[in-house]
C-alpha positions in Angstrom: 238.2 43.6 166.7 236.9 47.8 166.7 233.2 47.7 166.3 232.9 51.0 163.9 229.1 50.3 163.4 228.5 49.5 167.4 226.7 52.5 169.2 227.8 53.6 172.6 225.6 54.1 175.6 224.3 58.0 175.9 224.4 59.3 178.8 224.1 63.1 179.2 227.1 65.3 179.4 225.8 66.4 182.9 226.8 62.8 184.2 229.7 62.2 182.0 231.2 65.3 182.7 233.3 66.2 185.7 233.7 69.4 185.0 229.9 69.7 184.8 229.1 67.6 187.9 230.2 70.9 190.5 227.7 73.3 190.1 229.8 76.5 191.7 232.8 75.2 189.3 231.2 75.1 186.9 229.6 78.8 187.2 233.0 80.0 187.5 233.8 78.9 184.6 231.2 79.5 182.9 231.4 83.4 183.7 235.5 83.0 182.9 234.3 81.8 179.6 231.7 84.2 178.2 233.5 87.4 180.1 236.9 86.3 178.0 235.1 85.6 174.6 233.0 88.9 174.8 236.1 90.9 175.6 237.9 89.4 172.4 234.7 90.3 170.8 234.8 93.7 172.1 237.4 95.1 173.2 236.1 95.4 177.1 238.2 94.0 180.2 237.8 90.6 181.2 237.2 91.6 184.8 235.1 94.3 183.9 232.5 92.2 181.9 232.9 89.3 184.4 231.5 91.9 186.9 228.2 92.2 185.1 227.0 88.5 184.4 224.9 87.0 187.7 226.9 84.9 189.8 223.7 82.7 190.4 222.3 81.4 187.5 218.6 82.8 186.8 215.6 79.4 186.3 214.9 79.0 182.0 211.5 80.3 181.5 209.1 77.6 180.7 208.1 77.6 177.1 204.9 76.1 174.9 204.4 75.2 172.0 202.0 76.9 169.7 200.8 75.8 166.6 200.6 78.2 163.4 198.6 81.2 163.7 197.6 80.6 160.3 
């Protein structure tokens, strides 16, 4: 008997993932992915804009919170 109301176990997408679990895969694809979209968007060369992103992916600045200014 289905259990519609049952909730499954999260696990983040990182782990559940294969795609997502090689890091130099999934940089490749990455690139492949942004370099076609923003050539449909644009009207640029695939290879041309691939050429541009970083290969190595750049660390996410740390950000803080701040409360209202006023």
């Amino acid at each position: 008997m289905p259990c519609y109301d049952c909730t499954m176990p999260k696990k983040p997408l990182i782990e559940s993932n294969p795609y997502l679990k090689d890091p130099a895969r999934y940089r490749r694809d990455l690139i492949t992915n942004v370099s076609s979209s923003t050539a449909i968007e644009t009207g640029g060369g695939v290879e041309t804009i691939a050429k541009t992103l970083p290969t190595d992916p750049k660390p996410l600045p740390i950000r803080t919170r701040r409360g209202s200014s006023r």
